[in-house]
N, C-alpha and C positions, 0 to 999 in steps of 0.2 A: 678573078681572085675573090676567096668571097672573105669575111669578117674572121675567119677562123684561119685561114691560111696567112702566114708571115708574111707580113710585107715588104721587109730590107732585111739583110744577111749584114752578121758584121763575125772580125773575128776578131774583135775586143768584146771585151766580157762586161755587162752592165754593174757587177759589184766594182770589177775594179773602175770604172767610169763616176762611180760615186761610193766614194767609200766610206762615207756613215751608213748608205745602207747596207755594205758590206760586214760593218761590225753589229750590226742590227742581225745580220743573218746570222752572224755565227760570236755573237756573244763568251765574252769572256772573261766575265767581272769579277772571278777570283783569281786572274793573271795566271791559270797554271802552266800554261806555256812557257811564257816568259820564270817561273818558277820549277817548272821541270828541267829547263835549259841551266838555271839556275846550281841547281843540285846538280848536274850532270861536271860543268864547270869546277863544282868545290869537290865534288867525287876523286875528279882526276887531276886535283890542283894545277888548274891552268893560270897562268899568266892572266894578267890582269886587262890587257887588250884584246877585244872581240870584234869581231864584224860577223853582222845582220845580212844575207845576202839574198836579197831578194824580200825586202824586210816588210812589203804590205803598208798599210794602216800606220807602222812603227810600234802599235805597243808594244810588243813586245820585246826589241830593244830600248823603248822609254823605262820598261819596267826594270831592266839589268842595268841600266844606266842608274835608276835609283836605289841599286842594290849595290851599289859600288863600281861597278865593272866602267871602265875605260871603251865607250861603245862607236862606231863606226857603222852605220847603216847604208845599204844604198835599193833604187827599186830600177826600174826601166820605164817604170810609169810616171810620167809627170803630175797627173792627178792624185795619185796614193802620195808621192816624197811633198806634194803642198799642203794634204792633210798630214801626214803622219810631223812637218815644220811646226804646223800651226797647233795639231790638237794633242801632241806627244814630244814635245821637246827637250830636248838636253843631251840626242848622240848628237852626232855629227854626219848631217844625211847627203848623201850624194847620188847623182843619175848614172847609172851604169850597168851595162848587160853580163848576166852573170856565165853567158858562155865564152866570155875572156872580159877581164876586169885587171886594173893595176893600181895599188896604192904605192902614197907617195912614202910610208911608211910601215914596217911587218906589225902584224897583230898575230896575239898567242893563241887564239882559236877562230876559227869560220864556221858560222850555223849556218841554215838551208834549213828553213820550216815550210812543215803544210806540203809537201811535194812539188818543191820550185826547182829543185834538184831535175825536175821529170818533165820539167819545159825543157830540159837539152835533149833534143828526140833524135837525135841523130849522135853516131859514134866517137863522130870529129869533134860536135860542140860539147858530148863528156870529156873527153880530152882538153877541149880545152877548159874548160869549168877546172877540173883537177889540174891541170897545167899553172893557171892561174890561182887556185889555193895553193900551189905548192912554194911559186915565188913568193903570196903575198904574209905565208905562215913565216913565222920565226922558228928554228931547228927544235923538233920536239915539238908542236905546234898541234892542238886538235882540230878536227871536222867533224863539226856534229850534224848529224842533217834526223830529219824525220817526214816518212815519204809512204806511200803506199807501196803495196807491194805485190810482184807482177807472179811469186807464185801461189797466190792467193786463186789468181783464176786459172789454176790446172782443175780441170774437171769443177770447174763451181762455176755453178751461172745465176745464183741468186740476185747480185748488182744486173745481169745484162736481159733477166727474163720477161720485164715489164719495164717500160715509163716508169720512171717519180715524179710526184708533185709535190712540191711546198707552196704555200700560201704565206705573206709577210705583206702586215698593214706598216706602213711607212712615211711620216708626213701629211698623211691625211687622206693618202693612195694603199689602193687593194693591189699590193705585185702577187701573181702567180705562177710561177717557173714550170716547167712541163722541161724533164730531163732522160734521156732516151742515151746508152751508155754502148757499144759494139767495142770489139778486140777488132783489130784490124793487126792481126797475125805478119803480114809479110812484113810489116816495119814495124810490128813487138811496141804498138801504141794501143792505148786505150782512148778512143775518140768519145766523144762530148756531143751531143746537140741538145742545146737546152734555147726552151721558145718562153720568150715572156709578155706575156697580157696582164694589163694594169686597168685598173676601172677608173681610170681620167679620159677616155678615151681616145689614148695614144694609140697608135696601130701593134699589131706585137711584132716583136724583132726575134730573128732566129740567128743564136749565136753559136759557134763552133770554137772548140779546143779539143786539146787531146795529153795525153801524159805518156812519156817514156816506160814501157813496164820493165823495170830490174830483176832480177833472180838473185838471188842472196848469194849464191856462190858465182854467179854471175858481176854483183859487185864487188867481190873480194878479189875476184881476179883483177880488174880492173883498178881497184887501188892499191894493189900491191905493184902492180907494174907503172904506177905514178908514185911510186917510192913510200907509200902510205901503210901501216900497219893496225889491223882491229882489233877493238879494245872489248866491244861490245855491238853485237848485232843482236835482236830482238823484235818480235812481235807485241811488246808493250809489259808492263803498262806505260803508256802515254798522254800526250794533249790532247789526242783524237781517237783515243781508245775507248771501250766501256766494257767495264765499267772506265774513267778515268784516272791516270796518274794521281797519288795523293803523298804528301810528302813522308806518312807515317805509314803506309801502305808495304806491298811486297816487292821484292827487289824483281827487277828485269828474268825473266822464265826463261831467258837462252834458246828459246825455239823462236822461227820464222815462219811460220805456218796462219798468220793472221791479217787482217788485209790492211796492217800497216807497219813498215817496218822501220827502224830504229837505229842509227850507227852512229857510233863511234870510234874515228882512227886517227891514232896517232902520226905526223908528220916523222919518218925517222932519220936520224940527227947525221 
């Protein structure tokens, strides 16, 4: 093994194992997340109860919860739900996997930010993910999610044609990610190997994920036949778009043709 090849494999993710350096990487000090979600909410006058699913860090339920909203968050991670206790307080956070979750109480909309919707890689766990919005929605209920989008890589190979590298000083430490992204076609995922070297030196570790890729008419089938109806599907603008979502900006373009996609459906009654 020499200095440049990984020394451990894990398939937990180094942001989520510390999630200050995770809000370090991807920075969001004008809350437009949690402000896009926001608008989206008074857009289609939702009820005042929300759940976070799959909620990270929590700001961005911290931030709806100081917006008024009745908030309910939960993660899988136990590291993310004691930061987002400590450093984002005021939903109500809980541990739970979002490819079947139960409250003990209905809430009038369900979010799915950042493509946490696309950790359910298989057909059973969308099923149950929407199985499980469907009980825990109140009649008329929204699901908002925002996710990448899987028909972005018909004929584009711009993300798959080279390595990325980012670079993030952090605590006093140089992290350098090395992210190398393949289609893995027969099971319609987009796989992950990202290798990180830090100048404390710690050995680098090589981690592996992967995301579900969706097709838009692909998701519409799917939540129609989980009793769900769309309100709005979109390539942006968004959290994660660019340029990004801005509150005085243009309304949603109706096309899907960008590598992030956007929905909104109604629970019907």
């Amino acid at each position: 093994m020499t200095d440049e090849s990984p020394s451990r494999e894990s398939g937990a993710n180094l942001l989520t194992e510390q999630p200050a350096l995770y809000e370090a990487r991807f920075p969001d000090p004008e809350r437009i997340a949690g402000r896009w979600v926001d608008a989206v909410l008074r857009r289609h006058r939702s009820g005042p109860r929300v759940l976070d699913a799959g909620c990270g860090t929590g700001r961005d339920a911290a931030h709806l919860h100081r917006a008024g909203w009745r908030v309910t968050a939960f993660d899988l991670a136990p590291s993310m739900l004691a930061y987002a206790r400590a450093h984002h307080p005021g939903p109500r956070h809980l541990r739970a996997d979002l490819r079947e979750f139960t409250l003990e109480q209905p809430v009038d909309a369900v979010l799915c930010l950042d493509s946490a919707l696309l950790h359910c890689h298989r057909n059973e766990e969308l099923a149950g993910f929407l199985d499980s919005c469907r009980r825990a929605l109140s009649p008329g209920g929204l699901l908002i999610a925002e996710m990448r989008n899987g028909a972005f890589f018909l004929g584009r190979t711009e993300l798959l044609d080279a390595p990325s590298t980012f670079t993030l000083d952090w605590a006093g430490v140089r992290h350098t990610a090395t992210t190398t992204l393949r289609l893995d076609r027969s099971a319609q995922l987009l796989r992950r190997l990202r290798v990180w070297r830090s100048d404390d030196g710690s050995p680098p570790v090589a981690q592996h994920s992967a995301w579900r890729l969706l097709f838009p008419q692909e998701l519409r089938a799917l939540l129609a036949t989980a009793g769900f109806r769309v309100l709005e599907l979109h390539d942006g603008p968004g959290p994660r778009t660019e340029p990004r979502w801005r509150q005085d900006g243009p309304p949603p373009t109706g096309s899907a043709d960008g590598d992030r996609l956007h929905l909104v459906a109604r629970l019907d009654a």
